[in-house]
C-alpha positions, -999 to +999 in steps of 0.1 A: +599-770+126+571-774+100+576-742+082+609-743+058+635-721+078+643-698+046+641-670+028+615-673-001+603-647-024+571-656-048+558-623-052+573-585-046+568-580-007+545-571-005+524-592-027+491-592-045+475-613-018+487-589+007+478-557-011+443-569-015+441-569+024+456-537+027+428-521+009+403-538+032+426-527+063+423-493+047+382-492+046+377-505+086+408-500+106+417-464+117+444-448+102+466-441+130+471-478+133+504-480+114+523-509+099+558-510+095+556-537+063+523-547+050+520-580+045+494-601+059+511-628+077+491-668+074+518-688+093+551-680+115+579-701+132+617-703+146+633-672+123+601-674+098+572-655+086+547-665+059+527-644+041+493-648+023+516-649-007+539-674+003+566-656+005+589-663+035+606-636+054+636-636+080+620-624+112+647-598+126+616-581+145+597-607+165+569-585+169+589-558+187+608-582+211+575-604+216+581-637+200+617-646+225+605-683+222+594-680+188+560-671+173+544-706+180+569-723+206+559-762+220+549-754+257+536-718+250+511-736+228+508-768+247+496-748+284+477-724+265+455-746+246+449-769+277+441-737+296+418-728+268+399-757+271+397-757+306+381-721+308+392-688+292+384-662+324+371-660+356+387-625+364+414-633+392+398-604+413+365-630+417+376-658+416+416-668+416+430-696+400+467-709+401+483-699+366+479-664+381+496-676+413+524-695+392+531-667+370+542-644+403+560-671+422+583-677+387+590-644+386+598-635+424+624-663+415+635-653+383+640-610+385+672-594+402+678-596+437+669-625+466+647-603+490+611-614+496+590-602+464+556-599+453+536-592+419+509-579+403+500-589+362+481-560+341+479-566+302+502-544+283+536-530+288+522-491+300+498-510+325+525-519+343+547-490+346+515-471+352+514-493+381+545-495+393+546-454+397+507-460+416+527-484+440+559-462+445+533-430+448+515-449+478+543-461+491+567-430+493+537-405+500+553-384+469+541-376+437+568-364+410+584-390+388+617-384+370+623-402+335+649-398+310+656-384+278+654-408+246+625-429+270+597-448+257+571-458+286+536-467+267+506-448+255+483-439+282+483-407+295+505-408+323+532-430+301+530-407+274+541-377+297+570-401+306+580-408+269+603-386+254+596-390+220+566-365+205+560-383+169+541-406+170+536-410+202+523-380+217+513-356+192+480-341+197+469-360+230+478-334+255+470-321+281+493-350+297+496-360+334+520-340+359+544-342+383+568-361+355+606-345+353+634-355+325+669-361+333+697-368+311+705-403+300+740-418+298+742-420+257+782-426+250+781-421+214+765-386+220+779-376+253+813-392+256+806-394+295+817-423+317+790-438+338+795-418+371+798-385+351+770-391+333+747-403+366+761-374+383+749-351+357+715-364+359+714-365+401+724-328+396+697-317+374+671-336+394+681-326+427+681-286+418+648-288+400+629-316+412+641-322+451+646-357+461+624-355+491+597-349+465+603-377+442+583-412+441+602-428+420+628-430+393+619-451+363+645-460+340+648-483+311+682-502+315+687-507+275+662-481+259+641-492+235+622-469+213+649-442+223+671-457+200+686-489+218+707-466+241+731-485+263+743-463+295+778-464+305+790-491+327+782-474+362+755-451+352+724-476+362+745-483+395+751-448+405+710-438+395+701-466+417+723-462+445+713-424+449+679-435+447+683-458+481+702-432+496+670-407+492+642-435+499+632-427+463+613-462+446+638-471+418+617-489+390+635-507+360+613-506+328+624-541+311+593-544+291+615-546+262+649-560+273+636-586+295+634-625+295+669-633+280+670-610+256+700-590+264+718-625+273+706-625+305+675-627+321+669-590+325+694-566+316+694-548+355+713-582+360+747-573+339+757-548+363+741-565+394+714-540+402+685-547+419+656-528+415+631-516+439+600-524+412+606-540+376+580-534+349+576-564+322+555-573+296+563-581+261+584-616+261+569-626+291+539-647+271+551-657+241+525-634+219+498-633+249+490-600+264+501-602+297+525-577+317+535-576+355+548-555+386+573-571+407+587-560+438+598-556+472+570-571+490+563-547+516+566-522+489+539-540+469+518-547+499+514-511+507+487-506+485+450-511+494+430-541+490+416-532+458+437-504+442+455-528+417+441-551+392+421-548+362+392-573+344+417-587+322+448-585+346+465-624+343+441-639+318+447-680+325+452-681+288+484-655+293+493-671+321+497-703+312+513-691+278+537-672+303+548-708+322+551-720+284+574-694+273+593-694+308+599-737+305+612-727+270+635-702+281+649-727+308+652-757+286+667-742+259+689-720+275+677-687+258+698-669+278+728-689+266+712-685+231+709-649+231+745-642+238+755-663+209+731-647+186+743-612+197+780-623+193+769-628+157+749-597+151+776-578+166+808-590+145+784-587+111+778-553+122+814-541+127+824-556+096+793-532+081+807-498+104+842-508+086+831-505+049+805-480+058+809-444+074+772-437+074+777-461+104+781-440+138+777-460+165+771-502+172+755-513+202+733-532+222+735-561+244+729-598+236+701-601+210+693-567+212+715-550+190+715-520+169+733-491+146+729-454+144+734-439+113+748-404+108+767-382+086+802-395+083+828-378+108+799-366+127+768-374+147+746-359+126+714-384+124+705-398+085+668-407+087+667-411+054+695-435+046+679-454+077+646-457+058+661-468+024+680-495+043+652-509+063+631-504+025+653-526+008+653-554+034+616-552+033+619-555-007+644-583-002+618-602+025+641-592+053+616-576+085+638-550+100+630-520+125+638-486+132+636-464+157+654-439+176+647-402+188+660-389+157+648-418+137+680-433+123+684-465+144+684-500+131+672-525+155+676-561+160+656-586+176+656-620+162+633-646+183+659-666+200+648-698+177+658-685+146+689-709+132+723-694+125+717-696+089+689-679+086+704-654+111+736-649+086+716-645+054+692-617+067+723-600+079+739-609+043+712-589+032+714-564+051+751-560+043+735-555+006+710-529+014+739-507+026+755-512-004+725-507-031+720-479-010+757-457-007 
């Protein structure tokens, strides 16, 4: 790699170069456009990001589970720049071209389950799960959609009534779209229920106040992501999806965030062996592109009118073939191979932490998407503000770290899949010292 795979501090973080830019950010970009650590970023590779200061940072973030490959992997830059040469758009929906083409047939072959499958590519992670519930709406003849508690779907209208979270995310932008019902999820730290109980729970709820002869579809992350990196118990994503067959209700896995090796295997529906109806992707699918996709049962797919999905932008060629770029890495490299290894890591560092630390509740995740939940010792009372000191200090300390969470006291971990064991180690060393400069 050409950028030095270290952590290097030249200035506070963020620094003088940085906070220049800030105030420019602060004069044309609106305010509601957040940023979790402001430094302007110049250059970024394997476990590495450099800012206009030259300071490095350890990437534990990789731009919210974006960068898998890495923020500037070989192929993903190799097909995209010969696609950009070749021609940037044609909109698929005028005239095709095969990236788009490639892009579905890789991912027929590469999500759960060996029946005949079909996709569609949109641009951002709500496009598709927007989509998917258009395609199970058509294709049931229903309209109600049931969700889950702790779920984060996107931003539009329709996603936002089928995220739980109301700060940031949906504040103010009401009136929001109907016909969308909550069920409990399977949270083990909070709930203490097995699997089964847990599903049976939800079934209950949703059959008393929803009907399933009314439902479309049941949409489900099978890690949550914003929610707090919420791993159900073994059995609940089984049980939800089995019930869900048995009523002719469209079960859709949302694995915009936990898919393409991230959890260790190539989508996380795939540890227990379910096989969704419709899976929703987007984020490590393109290696920093925007691109996003709905794949499924073909003659669930195929029940929608010539016409009723697509979108200008829908499977740039420049996503596209970043999407084939980021897929070859993935296969070569065995990522998924990678991401086990890196979560068997993150995972030992963090029990050592939960022993010297009570503020530690809970340790979870799956592969190299890992977390901690931070509460009140002896109880699960959340500590937001602990949370926020730790993630402070590893910003301080040139460490990029994110929260998140319903009750806003989740750490998360996502390291890009290149980043090499030592630089792994020492971000978690300091993390290990931002628990303890902040007991």
């Amino acid at each position: 790699m050409s950028i030095a795979q270290e952590r290097r501090l030249v200035t506070p973080v963020p620094g003088p170069g940085s906070l220049l830019r800030l105030e420019r950010k602060r004069r044309h970009v609106a305010d509601g456009v957040g940023t979790t650590l402001p430094v302007f970023v110049v250059e970024a590779g394997g476990g590495v990001l450099v800012d206009v200061d030259g300071n490095h940072l350890i990437d534990l973030g990789s731009g919210i589970a974006v960068t898998t490959v890495g923020n500037a992997a070989p192929h993903v830059v190799r097909r995209a720049s010969e696609q950009l040469a070749a021609f940037t758009h044609t909109c698929f929906m005028i005239t095709p071209y095969d990236g788009y083409v490639d892009v579905c047939e890789q991912l027929g072959e590469l999500t759960p389950g060996g029946h005949a499958k079909k996709s569609a590519l949109f641009n951002s992670g709500a496009e598709a799960v927007e989509n998917a519930v258009k395609i199970a709406r058509v294709a049931t003849g229903r309209d109600a959609v049931a969700v889950f508690d702790h779920a984060y779907h996107g931003r539009t209208n329709l996603t936002m009534a089928m995220t739980a979270k109301n700060m940031p995310y949906k504040n103010g932008f009401g009136p929001f779209a109907g016909e969308v019902y909550r069920a409990p999820m399977s949270y083990p730290f909070r709930d203490g229920l097995s699997g089964p109980d847990a599903a049976a729970r939800a079934i209950d709820l949703l059959e008393k106040q929803v009907g399933a002869a009314n439902l479309a579809c049941v949409v489900i992350e099978p890690i949550q992501g914003e929610g707090g990196f919420v791993v159900p118990a073994p059995g609940f994503l089984p049980a939800i999806a089995a019930w869900a067959a048995a009523h002719d209700v469209v079960y859709v896995a949302d694995e915009i965030q936990s898919g393409f090796c991230r959890t260790g295997d190539w989508f996380a529906s795939d540890h227990e062996g379910v096989v969704p109806d419709l899976v929703a992707t987007a984020k490590g699918i393109a290696g920093g592109l925007p691109l996003s996709a709905v794949t499924g049962r073909a003659e669930l797919m195929d029940r929608v009118h010539v016409g009723g999905l697509g979108g200008t932008y829908g499977g740039n060629p420049v996503a596209c073939a970043a999407a084939l770029g980021a897929i070859e890495e993935m296969r070569e490299h065995h990522l998924t191979a990678r991401a086990r290894a890196i979560g068997a890591t993150m995972a030992s560092r963090l029990a050592d932490l939960r022993e010297t630390h009570a503020v530690i509740g809970d340790v979870r995740g799956r592969g190299a998407m890992m977390a901690i939940e931070l509460c009140a010792p002896g109880t699960t009372e959340p500590d937001p503000a602990r949370t926020a000191a730790v993630a402070a200090y590893c910003h301080a300390q040139g460490v990029v770290v994110l929260t998140c969470g319903t009750y806003g006291n989740v750490l998360r971990f996502l390291p890009p899949l290149s980043i090499p064991d030592a630089l792994l180690a020492e971000g978690f060393a300091v993390i290990a010292e931002a628990f303890a400069a902040t007991a």
